[in-house]
DORODO-50166 format. One line per field, with one value per residue (C-alpha): residue number from 0; residue in three letters; y, x, z. Coordinates in steps of 0.05 Angstrom, whole numbers, padded with zeros to 5 digits. Layout:
# residues N
num <- c(NUM ...)
residu <- c(Ala ...)
py <- c(Y ...)
px <- c(X ...)
pz <- c(Z ...)
END
This chain:
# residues 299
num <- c(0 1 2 3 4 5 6 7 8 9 10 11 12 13 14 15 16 17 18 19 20 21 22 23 24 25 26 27 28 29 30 31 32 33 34 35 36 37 38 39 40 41 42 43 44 45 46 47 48 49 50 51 52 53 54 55 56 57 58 59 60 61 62 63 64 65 66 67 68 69 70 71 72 73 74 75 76 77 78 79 80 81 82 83 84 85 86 87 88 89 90 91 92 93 94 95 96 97 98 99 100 101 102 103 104 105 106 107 108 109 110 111 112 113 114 115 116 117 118 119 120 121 122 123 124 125 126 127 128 129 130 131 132 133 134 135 136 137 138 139 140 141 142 143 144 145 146 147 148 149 150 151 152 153 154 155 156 157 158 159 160 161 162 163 164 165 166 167 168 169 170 171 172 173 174 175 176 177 178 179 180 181 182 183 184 185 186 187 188 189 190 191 192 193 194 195 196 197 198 199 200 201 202 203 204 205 206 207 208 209 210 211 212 213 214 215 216 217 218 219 220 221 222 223 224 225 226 227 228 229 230 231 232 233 234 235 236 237 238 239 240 241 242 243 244 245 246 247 248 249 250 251 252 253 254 255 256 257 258 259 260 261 262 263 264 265 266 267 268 269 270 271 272 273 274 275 276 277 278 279 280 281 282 283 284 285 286 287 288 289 290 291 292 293 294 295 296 297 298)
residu <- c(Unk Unk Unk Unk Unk Unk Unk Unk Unk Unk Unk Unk Unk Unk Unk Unk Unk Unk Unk Unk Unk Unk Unk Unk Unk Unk Unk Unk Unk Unk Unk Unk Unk Unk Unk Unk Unk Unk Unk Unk Unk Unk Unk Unk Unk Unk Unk Unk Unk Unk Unk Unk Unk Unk Unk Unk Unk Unk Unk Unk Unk Unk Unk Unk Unk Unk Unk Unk Unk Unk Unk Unk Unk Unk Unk Unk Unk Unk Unk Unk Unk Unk Unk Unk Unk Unk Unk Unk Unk Unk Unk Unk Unk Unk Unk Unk Unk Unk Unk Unk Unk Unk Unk Unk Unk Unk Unk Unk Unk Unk Unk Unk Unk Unk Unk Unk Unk Unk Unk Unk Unk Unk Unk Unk Unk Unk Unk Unk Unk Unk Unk Unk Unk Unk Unk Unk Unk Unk Unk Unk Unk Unk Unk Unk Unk Unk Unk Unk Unk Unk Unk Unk Unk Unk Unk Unk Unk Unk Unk Unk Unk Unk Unk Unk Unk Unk Unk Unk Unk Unk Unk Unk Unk Unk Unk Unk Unk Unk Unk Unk Unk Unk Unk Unk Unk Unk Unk Unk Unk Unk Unk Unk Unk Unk Unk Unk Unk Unk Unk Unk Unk Unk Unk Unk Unk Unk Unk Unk Unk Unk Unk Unk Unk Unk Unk Unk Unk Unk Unk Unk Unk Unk Unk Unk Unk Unk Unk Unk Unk Unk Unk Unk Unk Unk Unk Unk Unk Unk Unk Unk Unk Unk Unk Unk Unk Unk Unk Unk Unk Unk Unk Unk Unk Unk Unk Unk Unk Unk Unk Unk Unk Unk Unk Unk Unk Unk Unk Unk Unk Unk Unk Unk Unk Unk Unk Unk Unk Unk Unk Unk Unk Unk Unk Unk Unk Unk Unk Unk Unk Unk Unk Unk Unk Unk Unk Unk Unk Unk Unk)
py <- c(02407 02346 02298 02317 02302 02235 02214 02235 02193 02136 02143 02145 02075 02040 02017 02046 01991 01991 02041 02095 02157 02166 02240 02244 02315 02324 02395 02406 02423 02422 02396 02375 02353 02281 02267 02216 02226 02295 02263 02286 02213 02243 02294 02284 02306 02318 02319 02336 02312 02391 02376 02431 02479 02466 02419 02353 02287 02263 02281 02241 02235 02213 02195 02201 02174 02199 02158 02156 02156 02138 02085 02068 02042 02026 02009 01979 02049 02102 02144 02081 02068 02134 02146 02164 02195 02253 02302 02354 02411 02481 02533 02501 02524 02519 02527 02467 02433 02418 02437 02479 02457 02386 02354 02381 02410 02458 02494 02540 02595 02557 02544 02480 02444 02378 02357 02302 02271 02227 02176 02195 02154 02159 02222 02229 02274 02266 02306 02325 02336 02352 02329 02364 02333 02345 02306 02369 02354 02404 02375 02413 02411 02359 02374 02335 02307 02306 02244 02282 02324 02307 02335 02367 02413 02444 02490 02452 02500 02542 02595 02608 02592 02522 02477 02430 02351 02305 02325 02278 02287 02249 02237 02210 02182 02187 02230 02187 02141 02174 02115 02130 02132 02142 02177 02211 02245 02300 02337 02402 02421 02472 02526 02537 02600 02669 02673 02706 02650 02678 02635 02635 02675 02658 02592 02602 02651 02629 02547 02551 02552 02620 02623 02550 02566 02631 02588 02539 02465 02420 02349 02352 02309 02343 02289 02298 02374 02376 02326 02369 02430 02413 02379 02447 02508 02464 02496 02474 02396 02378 02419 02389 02312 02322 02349 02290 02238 02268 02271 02197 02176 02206 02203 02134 02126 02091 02096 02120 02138 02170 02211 02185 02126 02101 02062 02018 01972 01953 01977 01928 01955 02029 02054 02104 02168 02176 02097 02113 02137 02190 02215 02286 02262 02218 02241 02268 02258 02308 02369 02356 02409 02386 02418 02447 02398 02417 02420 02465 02429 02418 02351)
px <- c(01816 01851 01822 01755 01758 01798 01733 01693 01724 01722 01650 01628 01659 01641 01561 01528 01507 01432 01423 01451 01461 01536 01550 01570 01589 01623 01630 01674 01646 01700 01780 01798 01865 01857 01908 01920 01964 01982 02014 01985 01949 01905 01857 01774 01746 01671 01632 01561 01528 01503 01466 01443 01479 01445 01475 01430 01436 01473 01542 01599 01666 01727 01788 01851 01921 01995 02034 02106 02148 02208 02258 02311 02372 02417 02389 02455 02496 02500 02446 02400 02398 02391 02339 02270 02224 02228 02185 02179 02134 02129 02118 02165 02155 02226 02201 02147 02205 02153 02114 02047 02037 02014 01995 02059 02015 02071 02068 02125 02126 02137 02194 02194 02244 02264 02265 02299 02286 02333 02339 02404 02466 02537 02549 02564 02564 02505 02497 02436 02414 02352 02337 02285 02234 02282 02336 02378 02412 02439 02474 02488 02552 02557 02526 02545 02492 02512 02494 02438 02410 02341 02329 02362 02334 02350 02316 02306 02301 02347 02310 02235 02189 02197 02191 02129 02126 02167 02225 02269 02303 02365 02405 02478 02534 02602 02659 02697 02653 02578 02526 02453 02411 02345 02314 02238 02197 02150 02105 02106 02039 02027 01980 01911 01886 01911 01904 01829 01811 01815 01845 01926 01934 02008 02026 02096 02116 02066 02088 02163 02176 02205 02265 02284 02279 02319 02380 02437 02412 02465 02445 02362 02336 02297 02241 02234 02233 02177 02141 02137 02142 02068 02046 02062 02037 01969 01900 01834 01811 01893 01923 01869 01892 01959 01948 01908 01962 02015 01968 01953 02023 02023 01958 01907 01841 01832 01754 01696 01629 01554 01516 01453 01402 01393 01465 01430 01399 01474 01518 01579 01596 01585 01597 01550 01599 01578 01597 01666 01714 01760 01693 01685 01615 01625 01613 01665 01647 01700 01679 01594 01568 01503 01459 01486 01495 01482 01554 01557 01598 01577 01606)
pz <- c(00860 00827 00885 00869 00803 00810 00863 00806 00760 00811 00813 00750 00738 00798 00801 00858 00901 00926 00883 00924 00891 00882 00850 00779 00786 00851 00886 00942 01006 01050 01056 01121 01147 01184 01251 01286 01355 01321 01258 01196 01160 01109 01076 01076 01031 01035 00977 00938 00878 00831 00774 00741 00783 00846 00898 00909 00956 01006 01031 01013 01045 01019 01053 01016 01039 01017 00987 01011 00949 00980 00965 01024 01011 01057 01129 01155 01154 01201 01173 01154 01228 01251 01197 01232 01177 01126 01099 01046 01043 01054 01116 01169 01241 01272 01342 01337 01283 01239 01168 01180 01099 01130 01064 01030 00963 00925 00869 00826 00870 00937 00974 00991 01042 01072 01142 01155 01227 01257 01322 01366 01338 01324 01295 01216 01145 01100 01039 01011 00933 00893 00823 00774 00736 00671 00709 00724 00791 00847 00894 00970 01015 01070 01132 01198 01242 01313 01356 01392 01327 01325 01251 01188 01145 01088 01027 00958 00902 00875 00834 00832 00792 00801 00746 00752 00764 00797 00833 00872 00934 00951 01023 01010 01076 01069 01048 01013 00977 00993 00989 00971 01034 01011 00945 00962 00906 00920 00870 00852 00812 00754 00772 00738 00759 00801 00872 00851 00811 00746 00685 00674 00611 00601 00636 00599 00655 00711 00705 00703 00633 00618 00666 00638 00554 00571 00605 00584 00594 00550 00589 00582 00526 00485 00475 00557 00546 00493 00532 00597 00555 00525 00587 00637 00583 00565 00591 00604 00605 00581 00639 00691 00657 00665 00739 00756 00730 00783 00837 00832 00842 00908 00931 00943 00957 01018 01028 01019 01066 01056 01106 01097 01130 01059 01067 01122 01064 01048 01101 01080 01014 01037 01109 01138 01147 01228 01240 01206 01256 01203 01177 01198 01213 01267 01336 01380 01450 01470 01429 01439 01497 01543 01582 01638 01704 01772 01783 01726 01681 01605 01593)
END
C-alpha cells in the first residue's frame, strides 16, 4: 500500500528520538477508517517493523488526513452559498445518501461519482463536467437544484477502464454565462496486481492505456501522453514511485504514535498510541465489558 511505503520513507529520514526503534521496513497490520460524529476524517494505519521476514517491535500507528483538493470560486452566487461539501468516490448508498467507499481510493475499473451536497436556497441550474488527466474534457447537461434538494449526484466516467492520475471535477452556474463554482481533483490509481495478488502482466490493457491508443485524441499533447504513457505501463519499484507521487498530493501525514512503555523516556516528541485519542489503541470506555454487576449489567 502506497501509505505504507510513504511512512516508510518518512522514517527512514527522520532520527528516532530516544532511540526508539522506528521500523525501516514497515508491514501493514491493519487499515482502519477514523470518524468523528459519523464523518469520515482519516485512515490509521497500524504498523510493524519485519526484518528478515519475521515481524519485530513495537506497533506503530499512523494517522493520515485527506487532502481536499478543491479550489472554490465564487462564494457570492447562488450555488457558492448554497454550497455545503462535495465528495467523490465510489459505492454510493442512495438510501443513507452517502459513499460506503469512505476514503474515496479508485482505480480504472471503478465507477466513481460525485455528490454534491447543498444547504436549502434559491433554486438554480448547475452543470457539471469532468476533465482527464490528459486534459480531455466531458462536459454534462444542466441539472436544476430545487430550493429544498439536499444533494446532486451524478456518474463521472464515460468508458471503463479509466485512465490513471489526476482527474478534475468541475461545478459551473448559469445558463447564459456559466461561472466556475468550484474545481475538485480526485485520484484515480494504476493497479499493481489482480484481485489474487498476482503481478499485472499487461498494464497496457489493465491501466487504461489500450482503449485510449486505439481512439481519436487530436487536442492531447503528445509530450503529456508519453509522459503518462511511461508513467501508467511501468512495473515494479517505477510503477510503486509513480503511485506514491499521486498519493501524496492527496494525502498528509498528520501524526504519528508507538504502543510501547519505552515512549515514556520522551513522551513529547512521540505520543504513546493508548494516550492518543484516534489511535486504535486507546481505550474506549463504551465498547470494554466488566464483570458482571449485581444488577446484571456489564458496563
Amino acid at each position: 500500500m502506497s501509505l505504507s511505503r510513504l511512512i516508510g520513507t518518512h522514517f527512514t529520514k527522520v532520527r528516532p528520538p530516544c532511540n526508539l526503534p522506528f521500523p525501516r521496513n514497515p508491514v501493514v497490520h491493519q487499515i482502519s477508517a477514523h470518524l468523528v460524529k459519523d464523518q469520515f476524517v482519516g485512515l490509521i494505519i497500524t504498523l510493524q517493523d519485519v526484518v528478515n521476514g519475521k515481524r519485530v517491535g513495537p506497533y506503530f500507528e499512523a494517522f493520515y488526513q485527506p487532502v481536499s483538493n478543491i479550489e472554490i470560486d465564487d462564494t457570492e452566487g447562488d450555488a457558492g452559498r448554497r454550497l455545503d461539501s462535495v465528495f467523490v468516490s465510489s459505492k454510493w448508498d442512495p438510501k443513507e445518501t452517502t459513499f460506503r467507499n469512505l476514503a474515496g481510493a479508485l482505480g480504472p475499473h471503478d465507477d466513481p461519482m460525485v455528490a454534491v451536497y447543498w444547504k436549502q436556497g434559491v433554486p438554480m441550474e448547475v452543470s457539471m463536467s469532468f476533465t482527464d488527466p490528459l486534459g480531455e474534457k466531458v462536459s454534462r447537461p444542466p441539472s436544476r437544484v430545487n430550493t429544498d434538494n439536499r444533494v446532486s449526484t451524478e456518474k463521472l466516467s464515460t468508458s471503463k477502464p479509466l485512465k490513471p492520475g489526476i482527474w478534475t471535477f468541475e461545478l459551473n452556474h448559469g445558463k447564459v454565462d456559466p461561472k466556475i463554482v468550484f474545481k475538485k481533483k480526485y485520484l484515480v490509481l494504476p493497479l499493481t496486481h489482480f484481485g489474487n495478488s498476482s503481478p499485472l502482466q499487461d498494464p497496457k490493457k489493465t491501466n487504461g492505456i489500450w482503449a485510449f491508443v486505439n481512439s481519436h485524441h487530436p487536442n492531447v499533447s503528445p509530450e503529456l501522453y508519453e509522459e503518462w504513457k511511461a508513467n501508467v505501463t511501468s512495473s515494479g519499484k517505477a510503477l510503486y514511485a509513480y503511485i506514491d507521487h499521486l498519493v501524496d498530493k492527496f494525502w498528509k501525514l498528520f501524526e504519528v504514535c508507538i504502543d510501547t512503555e519505552g515512549v515514556d523516556k520522551c513522551p513529547s516528541m512521540v505520543p504513546k498510541c493508548r494516550k492518543t485519542k484516534w489511535s486504535t489503541f486507546s481505550p474506549d470506555p463504551k465498547s470494554e465489558l466488566v464483570p458482571v454487576k449485581e444488577d446484571g449489567r456489564i458496563r
